[in-house]
N, C-alpha and C positions, 0 to 999 in steps of 0.2 A: 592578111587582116580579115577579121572574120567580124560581122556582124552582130550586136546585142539581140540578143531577142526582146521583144517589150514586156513590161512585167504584168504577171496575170493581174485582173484586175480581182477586185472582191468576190463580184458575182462569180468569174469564170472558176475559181479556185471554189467557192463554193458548191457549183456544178460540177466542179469533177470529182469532189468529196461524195455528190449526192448519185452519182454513179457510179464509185469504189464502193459505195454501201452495197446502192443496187447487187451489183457485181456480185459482192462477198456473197450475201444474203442468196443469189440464185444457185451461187456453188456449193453455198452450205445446205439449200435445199436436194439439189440434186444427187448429192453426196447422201444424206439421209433415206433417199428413196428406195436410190440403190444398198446401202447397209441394210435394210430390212430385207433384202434378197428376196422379194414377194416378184419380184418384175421378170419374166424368160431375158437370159444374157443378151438376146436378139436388142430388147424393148430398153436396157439398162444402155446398152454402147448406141443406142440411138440419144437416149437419155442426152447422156455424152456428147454429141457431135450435137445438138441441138441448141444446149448449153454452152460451146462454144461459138455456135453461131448467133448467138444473142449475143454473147462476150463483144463478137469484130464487129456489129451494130450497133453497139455501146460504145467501142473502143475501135474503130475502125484505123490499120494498118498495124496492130499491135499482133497478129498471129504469132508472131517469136515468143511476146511475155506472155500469153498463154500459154505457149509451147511448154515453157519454160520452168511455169509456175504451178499453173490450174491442172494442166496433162496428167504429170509424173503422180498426183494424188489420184486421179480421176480413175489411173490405170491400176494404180496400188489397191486402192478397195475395190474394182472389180476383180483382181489377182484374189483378191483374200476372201469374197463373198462367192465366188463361183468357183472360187477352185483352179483359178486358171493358170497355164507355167508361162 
């Protein structure tokens, strides 16, 4: 027998609405920075690992759905803007 979880209340659903924004909004900046390919590769994969370290301070124990999600794009446009295999 497994336990209910209690149901979010208003506010907390609205908190974590208001940091999926957050969230979105930092990856889609970081993502942009990097597509203008102005940044040395060095400065972009720091980018990168930065961006997911505000991610597990937002979302603390969540590193898999980053993993999961945020990674795979992250790694794709620097493949594509640097030229990387």
């Amino acid at each position: 027998m497994t336990a209910d979880k209690p149901t979010p209340t208003e506010a907390e659903i609205a908190e974590e609405t208001r940091r999926l924004r957050r969230l979105r909004l930092l990856v889609q900046s970081a993502m942009a920075i990097i597509a203008q390919g102005e940044l040395p590769v060095e400065e972009a994969a720091e980018l990168v690992m930065a961006t997911r370290r505000v991610a597990l301070e937002m979302f603390p124990g969540k590193e898999e759905a980053f993993d999961l999600i945020y990674r795979p794009r992250l790694q794709r446009l620097m493949q594509e803007v640097y030229r990387m295999q």
